[in-house]
Every structure is written in structure tokens, then in C-alpha cells.
C-alpha positions as CSV (number, residue, x, y, z in Angstrom):
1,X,0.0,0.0,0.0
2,X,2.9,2.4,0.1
3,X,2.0,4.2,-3.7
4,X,-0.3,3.7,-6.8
5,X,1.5,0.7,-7.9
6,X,0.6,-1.2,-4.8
7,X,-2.7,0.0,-4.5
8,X,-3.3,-1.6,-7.8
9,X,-1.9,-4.3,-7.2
10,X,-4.4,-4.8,-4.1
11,X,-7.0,-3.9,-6.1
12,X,-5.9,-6.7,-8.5
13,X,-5.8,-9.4,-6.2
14,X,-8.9,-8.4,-4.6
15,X,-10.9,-9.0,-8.3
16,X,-9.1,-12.2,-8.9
17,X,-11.5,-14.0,-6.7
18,X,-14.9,-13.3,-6.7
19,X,-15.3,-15.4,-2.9
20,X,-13.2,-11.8,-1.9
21,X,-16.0,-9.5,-0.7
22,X,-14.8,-7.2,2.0
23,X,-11.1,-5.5,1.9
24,X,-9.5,-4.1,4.9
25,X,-7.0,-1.2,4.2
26,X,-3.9,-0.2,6.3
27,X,-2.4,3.0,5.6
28,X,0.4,3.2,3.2
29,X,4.3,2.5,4.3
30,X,7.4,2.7,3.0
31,X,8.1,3.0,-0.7
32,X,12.0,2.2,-0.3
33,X,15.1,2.7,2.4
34,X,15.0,5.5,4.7
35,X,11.3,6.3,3.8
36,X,8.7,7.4,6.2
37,X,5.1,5.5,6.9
38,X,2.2,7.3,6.7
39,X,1.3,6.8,10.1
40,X,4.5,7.6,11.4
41,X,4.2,10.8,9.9
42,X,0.8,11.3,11.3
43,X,2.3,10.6,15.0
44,X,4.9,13.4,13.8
45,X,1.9,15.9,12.9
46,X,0.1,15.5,16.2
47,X,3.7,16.2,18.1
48,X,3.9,19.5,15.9
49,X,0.3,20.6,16.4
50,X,0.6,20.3,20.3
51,X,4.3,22.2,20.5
52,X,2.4,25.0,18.2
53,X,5.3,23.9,15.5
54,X,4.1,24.4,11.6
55,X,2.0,21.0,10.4
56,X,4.8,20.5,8.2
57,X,4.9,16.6,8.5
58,X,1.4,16.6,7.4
59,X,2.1,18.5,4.2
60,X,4.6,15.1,3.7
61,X,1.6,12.7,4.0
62,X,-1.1,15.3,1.3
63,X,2.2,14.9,-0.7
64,X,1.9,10.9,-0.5
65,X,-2.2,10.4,-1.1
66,X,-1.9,13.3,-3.8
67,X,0.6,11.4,-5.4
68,X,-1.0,8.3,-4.8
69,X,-4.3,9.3,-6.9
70,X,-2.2,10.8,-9.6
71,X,-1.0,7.8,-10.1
72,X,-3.7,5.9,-10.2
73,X,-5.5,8.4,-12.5
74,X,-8.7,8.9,-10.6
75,X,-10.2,12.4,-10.9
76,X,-12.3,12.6,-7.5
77,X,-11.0,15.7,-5.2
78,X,-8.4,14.7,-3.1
79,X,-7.4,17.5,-2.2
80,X,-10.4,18.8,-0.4
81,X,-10.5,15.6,1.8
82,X,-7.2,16.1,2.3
83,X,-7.7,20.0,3.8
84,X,-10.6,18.7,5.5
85,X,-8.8,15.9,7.2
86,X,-6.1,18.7,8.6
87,X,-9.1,20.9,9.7
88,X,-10.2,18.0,12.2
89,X,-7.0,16.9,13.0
90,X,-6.6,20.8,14.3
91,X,-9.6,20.9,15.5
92,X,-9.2,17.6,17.0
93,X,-5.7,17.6,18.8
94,X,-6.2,14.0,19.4
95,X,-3.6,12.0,18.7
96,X,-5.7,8.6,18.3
97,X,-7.7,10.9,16.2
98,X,-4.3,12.1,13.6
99,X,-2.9,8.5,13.8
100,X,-5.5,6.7,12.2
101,X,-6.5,9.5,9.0
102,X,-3.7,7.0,7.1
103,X,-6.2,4.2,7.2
104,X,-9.1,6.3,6.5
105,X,-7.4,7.9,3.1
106,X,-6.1,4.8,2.2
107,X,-9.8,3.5,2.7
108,X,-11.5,6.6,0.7
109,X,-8.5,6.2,-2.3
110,X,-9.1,2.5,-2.4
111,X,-13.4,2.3,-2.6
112,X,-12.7,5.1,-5.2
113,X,-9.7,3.0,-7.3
114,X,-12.0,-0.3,-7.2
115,X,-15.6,1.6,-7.6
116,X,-17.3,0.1,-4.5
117,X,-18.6,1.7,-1.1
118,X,-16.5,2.8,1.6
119,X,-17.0,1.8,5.5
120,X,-15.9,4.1,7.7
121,X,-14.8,2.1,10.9
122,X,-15.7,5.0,13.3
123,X,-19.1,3.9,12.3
124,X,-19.2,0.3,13.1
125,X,-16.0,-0.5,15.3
126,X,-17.1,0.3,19.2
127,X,-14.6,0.5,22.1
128,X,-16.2,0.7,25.8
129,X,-15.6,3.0,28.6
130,X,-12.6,0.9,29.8
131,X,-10.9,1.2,26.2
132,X,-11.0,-2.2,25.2
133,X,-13.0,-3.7,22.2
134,X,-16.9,-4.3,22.5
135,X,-17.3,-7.5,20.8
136,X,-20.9,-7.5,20.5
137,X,-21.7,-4.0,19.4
138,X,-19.0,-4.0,16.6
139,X,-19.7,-6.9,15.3
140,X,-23.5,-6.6,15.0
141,X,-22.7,-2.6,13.7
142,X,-20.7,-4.3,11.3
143,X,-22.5,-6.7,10.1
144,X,-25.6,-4.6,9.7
145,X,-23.3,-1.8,7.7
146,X,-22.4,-4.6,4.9
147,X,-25.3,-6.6,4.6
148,X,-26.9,-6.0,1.4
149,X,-23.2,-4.9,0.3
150,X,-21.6,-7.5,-1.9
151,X,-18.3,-5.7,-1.6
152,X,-16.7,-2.7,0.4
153,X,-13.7,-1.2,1.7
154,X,-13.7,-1.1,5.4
155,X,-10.8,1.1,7.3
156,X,-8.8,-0.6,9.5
157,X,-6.9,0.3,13.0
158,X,-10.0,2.8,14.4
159,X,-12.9,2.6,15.6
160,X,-14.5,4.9,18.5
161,X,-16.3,5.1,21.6
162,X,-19.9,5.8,22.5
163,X,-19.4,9.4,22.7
164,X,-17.7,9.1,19.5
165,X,-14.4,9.7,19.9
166,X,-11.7,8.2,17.5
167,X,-9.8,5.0,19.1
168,X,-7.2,3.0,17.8
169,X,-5.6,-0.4,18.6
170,X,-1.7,-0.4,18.6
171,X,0.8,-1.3,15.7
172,X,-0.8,-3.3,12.6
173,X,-3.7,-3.2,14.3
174,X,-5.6,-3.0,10.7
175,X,-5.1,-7.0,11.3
176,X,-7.5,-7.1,14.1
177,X,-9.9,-4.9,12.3
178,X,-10.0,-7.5,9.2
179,X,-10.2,-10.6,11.6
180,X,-14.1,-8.4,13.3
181,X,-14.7,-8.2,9.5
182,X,-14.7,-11.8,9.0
183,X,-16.4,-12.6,12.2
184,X,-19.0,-10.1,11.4
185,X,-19.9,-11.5,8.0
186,X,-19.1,-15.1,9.3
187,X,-16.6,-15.3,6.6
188,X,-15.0,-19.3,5.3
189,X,-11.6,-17.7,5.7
190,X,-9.8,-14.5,6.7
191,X,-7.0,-13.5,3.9
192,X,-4.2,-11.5,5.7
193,X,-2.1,-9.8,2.7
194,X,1.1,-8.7,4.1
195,X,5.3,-8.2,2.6
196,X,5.8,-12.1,3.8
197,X,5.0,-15.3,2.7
198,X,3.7,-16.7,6.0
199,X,5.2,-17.3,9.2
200,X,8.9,-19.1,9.4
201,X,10.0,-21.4,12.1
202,X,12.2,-18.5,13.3
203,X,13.4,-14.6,12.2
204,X,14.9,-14.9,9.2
205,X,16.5,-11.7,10.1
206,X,19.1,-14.1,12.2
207,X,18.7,-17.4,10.1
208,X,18.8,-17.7,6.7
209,X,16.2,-18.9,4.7
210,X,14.4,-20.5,7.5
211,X,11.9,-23.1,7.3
212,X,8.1,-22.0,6.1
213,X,5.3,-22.6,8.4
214,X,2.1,-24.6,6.3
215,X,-0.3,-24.7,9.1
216,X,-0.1,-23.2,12.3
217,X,-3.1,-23.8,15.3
218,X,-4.5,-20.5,16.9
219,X,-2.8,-21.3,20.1
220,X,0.7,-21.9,18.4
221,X,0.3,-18.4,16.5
222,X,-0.7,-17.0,19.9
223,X,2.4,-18.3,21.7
224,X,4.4,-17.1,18.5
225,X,3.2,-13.6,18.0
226,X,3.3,-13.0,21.4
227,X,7.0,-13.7,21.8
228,X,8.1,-11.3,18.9
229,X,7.1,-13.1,15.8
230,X,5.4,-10.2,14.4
231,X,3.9,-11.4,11.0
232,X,0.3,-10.6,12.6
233,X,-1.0,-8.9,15.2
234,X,-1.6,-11.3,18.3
235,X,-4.7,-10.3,19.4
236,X,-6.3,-10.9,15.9
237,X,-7.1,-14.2,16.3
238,X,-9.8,-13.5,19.0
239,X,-12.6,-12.0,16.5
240,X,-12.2,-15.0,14.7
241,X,-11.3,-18.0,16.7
242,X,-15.0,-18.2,18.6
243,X,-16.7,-19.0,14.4
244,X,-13.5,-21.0,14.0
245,X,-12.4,-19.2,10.8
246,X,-9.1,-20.1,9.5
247,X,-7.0,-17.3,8.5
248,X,-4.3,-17.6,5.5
249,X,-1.0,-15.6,5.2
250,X,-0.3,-14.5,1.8
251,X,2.0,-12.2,0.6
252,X,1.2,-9.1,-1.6
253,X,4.0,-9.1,-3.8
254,X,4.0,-12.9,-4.3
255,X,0.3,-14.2,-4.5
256,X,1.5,-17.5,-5.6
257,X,3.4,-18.7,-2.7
258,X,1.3,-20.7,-0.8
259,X,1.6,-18.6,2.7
260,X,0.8,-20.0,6.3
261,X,-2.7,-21.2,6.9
262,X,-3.8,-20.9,10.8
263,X,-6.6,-23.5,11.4
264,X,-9.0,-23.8,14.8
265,X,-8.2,-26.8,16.8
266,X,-10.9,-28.8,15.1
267,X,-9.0,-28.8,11.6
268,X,-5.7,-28.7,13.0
269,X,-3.4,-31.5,12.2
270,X,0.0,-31.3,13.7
271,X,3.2,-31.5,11.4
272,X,5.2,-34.8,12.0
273,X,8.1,-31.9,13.6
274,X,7.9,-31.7,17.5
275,X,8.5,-28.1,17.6
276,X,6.4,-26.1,14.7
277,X,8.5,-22.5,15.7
278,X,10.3,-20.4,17.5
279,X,10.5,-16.9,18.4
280,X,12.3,-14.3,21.1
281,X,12.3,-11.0,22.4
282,X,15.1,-9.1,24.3
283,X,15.3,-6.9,27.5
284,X,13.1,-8.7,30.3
285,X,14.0,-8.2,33.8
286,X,13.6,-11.1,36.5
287,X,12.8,-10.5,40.1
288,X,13.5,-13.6,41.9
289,X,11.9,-14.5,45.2
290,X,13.2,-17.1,47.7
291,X,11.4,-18.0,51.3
292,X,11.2,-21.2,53.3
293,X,8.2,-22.6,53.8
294,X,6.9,-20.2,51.0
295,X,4.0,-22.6,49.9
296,X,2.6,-22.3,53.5
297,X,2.3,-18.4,53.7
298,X,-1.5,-18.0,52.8
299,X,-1.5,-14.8,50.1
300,X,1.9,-14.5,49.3
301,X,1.9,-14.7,45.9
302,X,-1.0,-11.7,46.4
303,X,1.0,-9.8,48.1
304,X,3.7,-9.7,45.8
305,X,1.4,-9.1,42.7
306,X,-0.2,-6.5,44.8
307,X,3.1,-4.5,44.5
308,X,3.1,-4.8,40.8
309,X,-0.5,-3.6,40.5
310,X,0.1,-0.4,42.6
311,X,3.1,0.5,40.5
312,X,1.1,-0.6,37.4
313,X,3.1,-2.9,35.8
314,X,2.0,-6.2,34.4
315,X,4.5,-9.3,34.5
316,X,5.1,-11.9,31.6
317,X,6.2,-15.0,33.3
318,X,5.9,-16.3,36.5
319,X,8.0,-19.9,36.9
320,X,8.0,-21.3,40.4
321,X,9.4,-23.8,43.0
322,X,8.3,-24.9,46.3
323,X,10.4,-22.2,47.9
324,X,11.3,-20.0,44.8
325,X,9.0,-17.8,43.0
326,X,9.9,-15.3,39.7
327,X,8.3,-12.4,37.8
328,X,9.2,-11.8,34.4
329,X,8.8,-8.4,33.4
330,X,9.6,-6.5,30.3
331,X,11.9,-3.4,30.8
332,X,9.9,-1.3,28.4
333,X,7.6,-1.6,31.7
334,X,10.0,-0.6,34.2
335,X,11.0,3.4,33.8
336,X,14.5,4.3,35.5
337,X,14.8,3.3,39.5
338,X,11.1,1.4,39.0
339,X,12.7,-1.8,39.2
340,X,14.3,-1.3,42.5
341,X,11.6,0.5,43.9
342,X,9.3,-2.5,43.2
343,X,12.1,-5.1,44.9
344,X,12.5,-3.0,48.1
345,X,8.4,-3.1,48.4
346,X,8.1,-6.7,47.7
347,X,11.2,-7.1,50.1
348,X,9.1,-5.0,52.9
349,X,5.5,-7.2,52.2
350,X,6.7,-10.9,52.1
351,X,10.3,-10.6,54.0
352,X,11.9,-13.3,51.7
353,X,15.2,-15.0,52.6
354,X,16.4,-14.0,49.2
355,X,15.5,-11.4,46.8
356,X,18.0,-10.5,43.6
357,X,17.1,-9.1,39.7
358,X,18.5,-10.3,36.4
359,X,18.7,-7.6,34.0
360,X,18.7,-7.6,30.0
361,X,17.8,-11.4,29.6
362,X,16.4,-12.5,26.1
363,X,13.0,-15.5,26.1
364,X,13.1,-17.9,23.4
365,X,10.0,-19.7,23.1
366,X,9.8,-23.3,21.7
367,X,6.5,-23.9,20.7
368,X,4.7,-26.7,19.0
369,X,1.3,-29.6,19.6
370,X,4.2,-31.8,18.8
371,X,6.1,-31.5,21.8
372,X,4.2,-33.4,24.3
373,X,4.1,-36.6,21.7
374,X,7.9,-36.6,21.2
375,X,10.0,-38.3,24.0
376,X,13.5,-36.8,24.4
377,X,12.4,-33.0,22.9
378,X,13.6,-31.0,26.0
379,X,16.7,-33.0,26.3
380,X,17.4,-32.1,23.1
381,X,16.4,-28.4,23.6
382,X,19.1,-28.1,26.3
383,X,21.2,-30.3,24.8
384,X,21.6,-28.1,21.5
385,X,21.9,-24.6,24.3
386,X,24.5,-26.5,25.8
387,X,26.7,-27.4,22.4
388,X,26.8,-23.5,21.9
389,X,28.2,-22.8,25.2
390,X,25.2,-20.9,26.7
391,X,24.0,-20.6,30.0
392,X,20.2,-20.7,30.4
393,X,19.5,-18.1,33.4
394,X,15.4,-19.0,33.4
395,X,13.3,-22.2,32.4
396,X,9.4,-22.2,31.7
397,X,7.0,-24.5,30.7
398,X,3.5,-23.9,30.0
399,X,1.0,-26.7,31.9
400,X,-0.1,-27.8,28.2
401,X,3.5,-28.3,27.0
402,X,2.8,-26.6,24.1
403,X,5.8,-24.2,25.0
404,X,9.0,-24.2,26.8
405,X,10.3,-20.3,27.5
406,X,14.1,-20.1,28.2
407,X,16.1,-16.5,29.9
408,X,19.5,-16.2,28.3
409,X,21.8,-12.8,28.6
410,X,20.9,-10.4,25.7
411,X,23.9,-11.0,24.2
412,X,23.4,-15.2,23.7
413,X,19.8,-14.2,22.3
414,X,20.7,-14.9,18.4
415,X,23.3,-17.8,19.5
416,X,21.0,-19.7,21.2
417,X,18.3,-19.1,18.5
418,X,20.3,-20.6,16.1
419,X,21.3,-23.2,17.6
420,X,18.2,-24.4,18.4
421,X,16.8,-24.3,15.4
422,X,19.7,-26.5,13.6
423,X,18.6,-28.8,16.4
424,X,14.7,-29.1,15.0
425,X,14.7,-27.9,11.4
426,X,17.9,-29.2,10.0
């Protein structure tokens, strides 16, 4: 989506199927190196208009859509949407409100371009008081705006509240916006057209040419896009899992490639691998907790989570021991002297007989339905770790064994990612 040739190109693969009803629209990105998204220059225009600077950012993104319909030679007035979307976003001064006039121009530009209506999500996507997504009143709103409507353009990444103020979801969330589409219509499949061509067993940014994923379960692309593979959003899967709609991966610039399919549990079958993938993040912080007799304190693990919640920070992990009990908690959570202030307050409520952090430690997860099947896969796991001379700081495992998280330092993070996935894939 980042200029005419894309859109077209969108608009192409949309017609080549008439089972293709309802397109979702992100806002355009980058055209090449050292370009600037749409979005990101809309965050940029909401900075200026609150420091009183000159809207010059948003001149960059009329540039881009004015461009854009040049290019595709359409003749409606772009230019007076354009002026009125910078009179709202003045009037405005809403940041939700700036960031998400990318996906309603790309919306407008693309009904235009293909010559079928345009759904504005403000009108059908509802968030509640509490800023989280109401299920039942966007998808009825939505389903009632297209039916009748064999094809439309809806907006994605907004929606807005019941007093009508524009929300948004974070990052690429135009995914979760497609995934209420399909759940409103009750659609046989959810496409998701992206740069990729599906999900790999790891980042190909630190293995080459990694394996491609065929068919994923919704709980292995939860554990997966949780944990930093970021091919789609990981809350998209909720609109659609409940009506058990697959969704299929495909990439935009190669419609051929077969892409990842991700199937409820009912038409799962597992590959014959143990492990189906694996993915990381860096910079978690561990708090570890030691007490005798821990298990017999009645609300100690309350306590300490009660210390989290007054300080507002949510944890990731949580592995324990009769005596022992860790939080994992990512660092983008903890601003400078948080994490100490949080010990010394878990230190003063439960009196432990040992309390230390571990700072910038990287979580691989290992996930796969295979796993529990397959005798021997965590000695090998550890096994491979081991061969590449890495210490493993933290150990995991989920109660369904469809995971097993491991700490390492930041700096063994790729390491130990490659060597685990020689272990499984090669």
C-alpha cells in the first residue's frame, strides 16, 4: 500500500477471486530505504500541532495520497479531503484521532480505485468506557453496515467510543480490524495480505532462509506472536477464533506462494516436527523470590502481585518452585529506579530470605502440539543450548506443554536461536 502501484496491485488481487468480498486497508508505508510511513508521519503531525510547530509533516503525508491518486488516475478531489482531514485533525488535537487518518485515506482512495462503497470504521467499530474492544456491538454494527453490500472497503486500525471519539488499537492493528470483518460476515476464511509469505520457524533476520510454516493452530500463533514473531497482530485471532475461521497468510508481492494457513483446533493437524517454531524478544527483567516454607504463607503470591499492581506494571512470566517464586517483566515496563523501587516493596510485604534481579535477559520460546508426543524434545532443547556454550539463566514451561520459555543474557539471544533451530529444522 505504500503508492499507486501497490494499491493496484491490491485492487488486482482483490478482483481475482470473486469469494473476496470485503477489503480491509492499512495505511500506506514505506516506498523504499529510509522512507517514512504514513502513520509515522501522522504521530509526527500530532507532536507538531501540540508544540504550536508548523503541520509540516502533514504536508509530507497530502504529498503521499496526492501522489498516490495521480497515479492511479482517478479524478475525485483529493485535495479537499485532504484539507478537510487537517481541519479535524486541528480541530481535533487527538492523537488517536491524527494517527488513524492513514487508514481512513487509504480506505476513501481505495473504494474510489476499485468503484465500491467505503466503510468508515468509526461507524461500526465500538470501544467501551474501559478502552478495550466491544465485541458484541461492533460486530453486529458491522455486520448490519455490509449486509446488502456484496463488496466494500472497510478502514482498518479505528474505531471509536460511544461518545464518538476516534480509538485506535496499537501497531498493525488494521489486522485485528480485518479478523471483526470476518467474524461479522461469518466469513469461510480470513486472507491476511502482508510483505511475507507466511510465518517461518524463526526470524529470518538471524537465520537464513528459515523453514516456512504450512499450518499453524491459533494457540501456536498466539504463543508465537506474542513472543516477537510479528507477522500478525496477536490479538487478531480473538474476533475470529469463537466462528473458528481459518485465516491464510499471503504475501502481496507474491500471490503464488502458498503462505501459512492458521486452522482452529478442530481442523488442525499437527506437522510430524515436534517443535512447529520459534521466536524471542530481548530486555526482560527477573525478580527472583526465595522464602522457606513459601508454599505455606496464605497470600503470598498476592501480596507480591499487589506490588506490581500499585506501580502498574503487568508481569510476563511467573515460573515457580516450592520455595522460589519469579516475575518476568519486560523493561519497556519498568521506567529508571522502578525496578528497584518494586524489589524493596516486595522485600518489605513478604520478608523473603532471598530477593535479587537479572537484568537484559532475552525468552526464546519453543512452541509446538508436537512437543508433548515426542520423547526426548527437552533433552534435546538443552542439549543443542548447551553445544553453543550458553548458560540458560530461566526455564518455563507452559502446563499444556505446548511451550518451553528459556532466559539467556541479551547477548546469547541470536546464538541460542540458532542453535536451536539447527537442532529441529535441520
Amino acid at each position: 500500500m505504500s503508492d499507486g502501484t501497490n494499491f493496484r496491485r491490491v485492487a488486482d488481487i482483490f478482483a481475482a477471486d470473486p469469494a473476496r468480498r470485503y477489503l480491509v486497508v492499512s495505511a500506506p508505508g514505506k516506498r523504499f530505504g529510509g522512507d517514512v510511513k504514513v502513520t509515522d508521519l501522522l504521530y509526527e503531525t500530532h507532536r507538531a500541532l501540540v508544540s504550536g510547530a508548523p503541520l509540516t509533516p502533514f504536508c509530507k503525508v497530502r504529498e503521499r495520497f496526492s501522489g498516490i491518486v495521480r497515479e492511479l488516475g482517478l479524478s475525485f478531489d483529493i485535495e479537499s479531503i485532504l484539507s478537510q482531514t487537517e481541519e479535524a485533525i486541528v480541530r481535533e488535537k487527538s492523537e488517536e484521532f491524527t494517527a488513524s487518518r492513514g487508514e481512513y485515506l487509504a480506505g476513501v482512495v481505495m473504494a474510489a480505485l476499485i468503484g465500491i462503497p467505503f466503510i468508515d470504521a468509526k461507524d461500526v467499530v465500538r470501544f467501551g468506557r474501559d478502552g478495550r474492544l466491544d465485541n458484541e456491538r461492533t460486530f453486529a454494527l458491522t455486520a448490519e453496515a455490509l449486509r446488502g453490500k456484496k463488496r466494500a472497503v472497510v478502514s482498518g486500525f479505528y474505531g471509536a467510543d460511544e461518545e464518538g471519539h476516534i480509538r485506535t488499537f496499537s501497531r498493525g492493528g488494521s489486522d485485528v480490524s480485518g479478523a471483526i470483518v470476518a467474524r461479522a460476515v461469518g466469513a469461510d476464511l480470513y486472507e491476511n495480505w502482508t510483505d511475507v509469505s507466511g510465518f517461518f520457524a524463526c526470524d529470518p533476520r538471524i537465520v537464513d532462509s528459515p523453514a516456512r510454516i504450512e499450518t499453524l493452530s491459533y494457540r501456536e500463533l498466539r504463543e508465537l506472536s506474542y513472543m516477537g514473531a510479528n507477522v500478525l497482530h496477536s490479538e487478531s485471532i480473538f474476533p475470529v477464533r469463537e466462528a473458528n475461521i481459518p485465516i491464510l497468510i499471503k504475501n502481496t508481492f507474491r500471490p503464488e506462494d502458498a503462505g501459512t494457513r492458521i486452522m482452529p483446533a478442530a481442523g488442525y493437524i499437527p506437522s510430524s516436527r515436534p517443535v512447529t517454531g520459534i521466536a524471542g524478544k530481548k530486555n526482560f527483567a527477573v525478580v527472583f523470590i526465595e522464602k522457606s516454607l513459601m508454599n505455606a504463607e496464605i497470600g503470598f503470591a498476592r501480596r507480591i502481585l499487589s506490588v506490581l499492581e500499585r506501580h502498574h506494571v503487568s508481569f510476563e512470566h511467573m515460573p515457580s518452585g516450592i520455595d522460589t517464586i519469579s516475575f518476568v517483566i519486560d523493561e519497556a515496563e519498568l521506567p529508571d529506579g522502578m525496578l528497584e523501587k518494586i524489589t524493596r516493596e516486595i522485600c518489605e510485604e513478604v520478608r523473603p530470605d532471598q530477593c535479587k534481579t537479572l537484568t537484559d535477559i532475552a525468552l526464546l520460546a519453543v512452541v509446538g502440539h508436537g512437543m508433548s508426543k515426542n520423547v526426548g524434545t527437552s533433552a534435546r532443547l538443552f542439549d543443542a543450548i548447551a553445544r553453543a556454550g550458553v548458560n540458560v539463566r530461566m526455564i518455563d514451561q507452559g502446563s499444556s506443554e505446548l511451550n518451553i520459555i528459556v532466559g539467556v543474557d541479551n547477548e546469547n539471544y541470536e546464538r541460542t536461536l540458532r542453535a536451536v533451530y539447527e537442532e529441529f529444522f535441520k
